[in-house]
VOPAGU-2260 file (C-alpha; in pm, 1 decimal, decimal comma):
REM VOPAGU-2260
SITE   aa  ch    i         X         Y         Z
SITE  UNK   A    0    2633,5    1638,7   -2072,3
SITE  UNK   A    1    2544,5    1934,0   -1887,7
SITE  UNK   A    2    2675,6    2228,4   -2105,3
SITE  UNK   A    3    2531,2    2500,3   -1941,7
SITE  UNK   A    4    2661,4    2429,5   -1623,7
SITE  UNK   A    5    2922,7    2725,7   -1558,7
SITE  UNK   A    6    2671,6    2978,4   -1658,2
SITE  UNK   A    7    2511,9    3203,9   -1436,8
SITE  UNK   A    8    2164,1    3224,4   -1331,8
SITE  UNK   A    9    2115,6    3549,4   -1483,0
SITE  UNK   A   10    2244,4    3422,3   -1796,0
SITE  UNK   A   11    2018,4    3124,7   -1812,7
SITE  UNK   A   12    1749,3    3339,3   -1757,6
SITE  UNK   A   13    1844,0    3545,2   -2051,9
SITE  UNK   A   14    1881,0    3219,1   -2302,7
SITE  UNK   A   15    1528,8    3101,2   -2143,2
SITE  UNK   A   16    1386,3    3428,3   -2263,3
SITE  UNK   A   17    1497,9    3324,2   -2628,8
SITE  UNK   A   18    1308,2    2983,9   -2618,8
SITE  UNK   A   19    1673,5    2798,7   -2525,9
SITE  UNK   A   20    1544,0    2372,6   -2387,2
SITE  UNK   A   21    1858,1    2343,2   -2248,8
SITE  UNK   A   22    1848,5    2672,6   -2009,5
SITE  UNK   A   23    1566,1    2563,1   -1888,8
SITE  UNK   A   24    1672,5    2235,9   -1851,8
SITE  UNK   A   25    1957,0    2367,9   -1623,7
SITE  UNK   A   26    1762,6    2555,0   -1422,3
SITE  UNK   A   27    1527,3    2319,8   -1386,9
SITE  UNK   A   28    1835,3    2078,8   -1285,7
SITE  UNK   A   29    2005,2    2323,2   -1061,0
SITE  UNK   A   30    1687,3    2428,1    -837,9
SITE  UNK   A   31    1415,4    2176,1    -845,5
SITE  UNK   A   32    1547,4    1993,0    -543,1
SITE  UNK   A   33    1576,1    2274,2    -373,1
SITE  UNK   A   34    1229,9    2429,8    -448,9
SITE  UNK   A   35    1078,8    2105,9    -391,7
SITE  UNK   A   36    1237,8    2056,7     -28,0
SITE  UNK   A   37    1083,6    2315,1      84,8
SITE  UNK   A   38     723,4    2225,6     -52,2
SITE  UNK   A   39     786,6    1851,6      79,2
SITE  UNK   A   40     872,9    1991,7     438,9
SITE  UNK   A   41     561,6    2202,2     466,1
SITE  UNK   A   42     322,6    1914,3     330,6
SITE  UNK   A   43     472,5    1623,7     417,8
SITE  UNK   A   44     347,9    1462,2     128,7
SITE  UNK   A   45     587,1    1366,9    -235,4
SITE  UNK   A   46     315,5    1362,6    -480,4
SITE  UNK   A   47     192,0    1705,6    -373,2
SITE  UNK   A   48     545,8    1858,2    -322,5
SITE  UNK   A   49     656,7    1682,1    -663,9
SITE  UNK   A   50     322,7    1829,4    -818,3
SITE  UNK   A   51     343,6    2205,3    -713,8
SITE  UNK   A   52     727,1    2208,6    -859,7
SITE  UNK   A   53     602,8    2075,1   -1212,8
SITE  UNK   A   54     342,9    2345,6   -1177,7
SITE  UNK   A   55     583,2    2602,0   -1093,5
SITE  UNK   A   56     839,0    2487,6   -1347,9
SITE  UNK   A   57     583,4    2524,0   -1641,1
SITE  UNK   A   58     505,3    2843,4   -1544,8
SITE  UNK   A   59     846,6    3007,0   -1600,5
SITE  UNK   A   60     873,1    2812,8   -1898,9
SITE  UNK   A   61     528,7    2931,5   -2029,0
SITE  UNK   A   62     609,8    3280,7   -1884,7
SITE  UNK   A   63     910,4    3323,7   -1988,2
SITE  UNK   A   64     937,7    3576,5   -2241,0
SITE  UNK   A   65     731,4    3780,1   -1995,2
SITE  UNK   A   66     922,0    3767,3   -1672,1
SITE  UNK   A   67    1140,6    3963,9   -1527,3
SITE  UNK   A   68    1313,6    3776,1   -1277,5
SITE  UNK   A   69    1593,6    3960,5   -1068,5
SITE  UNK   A   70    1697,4    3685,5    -813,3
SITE  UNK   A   71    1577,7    3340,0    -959,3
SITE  UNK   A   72    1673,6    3123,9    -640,2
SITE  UNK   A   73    1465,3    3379,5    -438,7
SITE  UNK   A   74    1193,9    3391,0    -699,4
SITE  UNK   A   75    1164,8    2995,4    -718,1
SITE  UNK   A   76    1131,6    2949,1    -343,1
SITE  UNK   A   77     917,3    3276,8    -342,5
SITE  UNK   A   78     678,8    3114,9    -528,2
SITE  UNK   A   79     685,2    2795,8    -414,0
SITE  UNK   A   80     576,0    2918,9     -55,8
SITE  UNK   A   81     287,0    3099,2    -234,8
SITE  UNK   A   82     176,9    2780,9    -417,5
SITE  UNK   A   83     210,9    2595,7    -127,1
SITE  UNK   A   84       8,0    2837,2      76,0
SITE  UNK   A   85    -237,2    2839,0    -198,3
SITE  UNK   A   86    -248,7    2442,4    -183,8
SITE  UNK   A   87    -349,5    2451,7     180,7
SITE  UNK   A   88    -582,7    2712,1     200,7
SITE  UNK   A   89    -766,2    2535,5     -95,8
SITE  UNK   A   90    -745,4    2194,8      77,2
SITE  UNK   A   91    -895,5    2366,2     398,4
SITE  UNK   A   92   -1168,9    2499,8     206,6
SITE  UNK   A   93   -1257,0    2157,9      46,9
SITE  UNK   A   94   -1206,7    1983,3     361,0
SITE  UNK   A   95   -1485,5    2250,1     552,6
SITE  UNK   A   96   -1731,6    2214,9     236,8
SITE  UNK   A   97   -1683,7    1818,8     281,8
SITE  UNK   A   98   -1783,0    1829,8     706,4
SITE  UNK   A   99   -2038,6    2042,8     606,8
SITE  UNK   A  100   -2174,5    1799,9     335,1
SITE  UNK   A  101   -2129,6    1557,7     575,8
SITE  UNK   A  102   -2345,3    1735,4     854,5
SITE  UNK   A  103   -2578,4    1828,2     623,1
SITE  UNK   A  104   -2632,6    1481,6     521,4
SITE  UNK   A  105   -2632,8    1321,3     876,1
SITE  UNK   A  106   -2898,1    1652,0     972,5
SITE  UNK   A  107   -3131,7    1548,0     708,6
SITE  UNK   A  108   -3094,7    1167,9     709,9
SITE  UNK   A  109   -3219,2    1226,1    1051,2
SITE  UNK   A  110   -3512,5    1418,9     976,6
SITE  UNK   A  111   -3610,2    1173,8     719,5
SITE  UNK   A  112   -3609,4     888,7    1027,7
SITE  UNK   A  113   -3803,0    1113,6    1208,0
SITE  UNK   A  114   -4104,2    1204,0     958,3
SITE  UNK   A  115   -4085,8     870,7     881,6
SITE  UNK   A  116   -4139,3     764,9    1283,2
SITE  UNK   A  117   -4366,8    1028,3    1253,2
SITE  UNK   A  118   -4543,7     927,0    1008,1
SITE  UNK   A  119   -4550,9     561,1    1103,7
SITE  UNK   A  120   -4700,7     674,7    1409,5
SITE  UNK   A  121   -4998,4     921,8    1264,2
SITE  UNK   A  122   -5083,5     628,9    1038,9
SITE  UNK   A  123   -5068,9     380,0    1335,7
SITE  UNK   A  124   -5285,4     617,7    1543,5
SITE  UNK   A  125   -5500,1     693,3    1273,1
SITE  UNK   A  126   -5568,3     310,3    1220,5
SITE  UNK   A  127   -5621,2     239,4    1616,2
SITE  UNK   A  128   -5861,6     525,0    1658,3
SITE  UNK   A  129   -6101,2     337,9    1345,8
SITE  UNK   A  130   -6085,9      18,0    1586,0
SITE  UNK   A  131   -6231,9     207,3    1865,6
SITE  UNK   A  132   -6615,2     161,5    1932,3
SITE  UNK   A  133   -6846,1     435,0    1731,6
SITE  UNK   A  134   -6933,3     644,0    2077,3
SITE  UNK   A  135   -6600,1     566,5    2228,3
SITE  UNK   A  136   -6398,3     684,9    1908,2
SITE  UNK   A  137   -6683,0    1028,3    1899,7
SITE  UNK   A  138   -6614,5    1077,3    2259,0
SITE  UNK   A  139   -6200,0    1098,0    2235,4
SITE  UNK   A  140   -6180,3    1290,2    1897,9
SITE  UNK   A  141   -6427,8    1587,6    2085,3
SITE  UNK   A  142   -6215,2    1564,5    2437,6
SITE  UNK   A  143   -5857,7    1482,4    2301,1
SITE  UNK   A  144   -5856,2    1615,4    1944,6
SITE  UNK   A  145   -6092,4    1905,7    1957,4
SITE  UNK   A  146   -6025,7    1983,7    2342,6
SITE  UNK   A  147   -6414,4    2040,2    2420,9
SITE  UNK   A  148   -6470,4    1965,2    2799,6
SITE  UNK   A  149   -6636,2    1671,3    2898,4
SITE  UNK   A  150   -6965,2    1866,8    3031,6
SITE  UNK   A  151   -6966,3    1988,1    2697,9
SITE  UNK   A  152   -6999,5    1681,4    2485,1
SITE  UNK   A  153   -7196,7    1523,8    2786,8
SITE  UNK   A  154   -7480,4    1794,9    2667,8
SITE  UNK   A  155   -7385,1    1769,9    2324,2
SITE  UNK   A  156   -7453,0    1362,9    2280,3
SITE  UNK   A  157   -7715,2    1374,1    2549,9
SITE  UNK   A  158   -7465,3    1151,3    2799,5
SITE  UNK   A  159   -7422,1    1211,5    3182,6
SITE  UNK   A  160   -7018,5    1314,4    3243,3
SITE  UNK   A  161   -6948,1     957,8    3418,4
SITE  UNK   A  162   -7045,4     799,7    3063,2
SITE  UNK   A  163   -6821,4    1053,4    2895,2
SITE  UNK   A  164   -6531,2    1020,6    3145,7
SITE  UNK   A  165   -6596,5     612,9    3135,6
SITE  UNK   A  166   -6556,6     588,1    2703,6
SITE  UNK   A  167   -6275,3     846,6    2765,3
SITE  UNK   A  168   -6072,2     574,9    2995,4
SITE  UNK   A  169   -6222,1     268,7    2778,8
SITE  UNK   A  170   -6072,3     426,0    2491,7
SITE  UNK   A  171   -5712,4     538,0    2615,4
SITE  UNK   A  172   -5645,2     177,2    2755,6
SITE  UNK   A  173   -5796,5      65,4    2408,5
SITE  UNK   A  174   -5536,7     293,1    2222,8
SITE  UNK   A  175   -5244,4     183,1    2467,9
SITE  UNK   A  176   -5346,5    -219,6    2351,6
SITE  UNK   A  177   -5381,8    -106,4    1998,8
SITE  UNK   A  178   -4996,0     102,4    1990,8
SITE  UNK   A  179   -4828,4    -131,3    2261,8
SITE  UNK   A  180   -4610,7    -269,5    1956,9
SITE  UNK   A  181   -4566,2      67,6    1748,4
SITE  UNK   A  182   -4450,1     226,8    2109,3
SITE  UNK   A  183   -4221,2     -72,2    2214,6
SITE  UNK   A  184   -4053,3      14,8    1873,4
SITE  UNK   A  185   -4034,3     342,4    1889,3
SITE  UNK   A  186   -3860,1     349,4    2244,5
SITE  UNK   A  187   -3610,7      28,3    2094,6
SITE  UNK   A  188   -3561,6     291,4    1799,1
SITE  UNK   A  189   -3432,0     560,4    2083,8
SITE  UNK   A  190   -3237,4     316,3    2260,7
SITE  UNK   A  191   -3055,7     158,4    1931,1
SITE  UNK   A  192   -2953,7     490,4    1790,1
């Protein structure tokens, strides 16, 4: 049985300020609907709306020696819109931090594939070069690696440029045989993604 139910808002406010359950019970009775309308039309979701009204109810029961409340139906839905407001901003903020987790995570997941295709493909070069004839192998690491022209190392290995220029072509169609598979993977690897 509702016994405070005649009284006025002002005087419920006054027996809440005295520790009085069943005030507060009233109040809580004669507005929570109300005050949780208005969160539930702005969310669209119950367990939100249902949560932020708790919330706001133990507040003014917690702060209730403390308040000074003039209007309490104005107050309640006062404060509801600020908790509400509060709610969103908060889940916006959460909801940017989680994309940018996400993007982070995609951005380095993909620069992990690629030093790892890197990688595979320094080690795979490395190991093709060491398959190369002794002279052919000298010849490419002076004209590809160390960019000396091919007069150059012609005078420095005591060759004439056509054998220079003739290891240079043995060896890139030698490298070619030697990556054929690592490349064919590599460009399925491009296509796939």
């Amino acid at each position: 049985m509702r016994t405070y139910v005649s009284w006025t808002d002002d005087a419920l406010l006054q027996a809440l300020a005295t520790n009085d359950r069943t005030a507060f019970a009233e109040l809580y009775e004669r507005y929570w609907y109300r005050v949780f309308a208005v969160a539930y039309r702005k969310l669209k979701s119950r367990e939100i709306a249902e949560e932020l009204v708790q919330d706001l109810f133990a507040t003014l029961w917690h702060k209730r020696a403390e308040q000074a409340i003039q209007q309490l139906e104005y107050y309640l839905l006062a404060a509801i819109n600020r908790r509400v407001i509060g709610y969103l901003r908060a889940h916006q903020v959460r909801a940017a931090y989680a994309d940018y987790c996400r993007r982070s995570q995609t951005e380095a997941s993909q620069e992990t594939e690629h030093d790892l295709a890197a990688s595979d493909l320094s080690e795979a070069f490395a190991k093709a070069l060491l398959r190369l004839p002794e002279q052919s192998r000298e010849i490419f690491r002076l004209s590809r690696l160390e960019h000396i022209p091919v007069a150059e190392i012609a005078l420095r290995l005591n060759l004439s440029p056509k054998a220079v220029e003739y290891h240079l072509t043995k060896s890139l169609k030698l490298l070619r045989v030697y990556l054929r598979d690592f490349t064919l993977m590599a460009v399925l690897f491009l296509f796939v993604r």
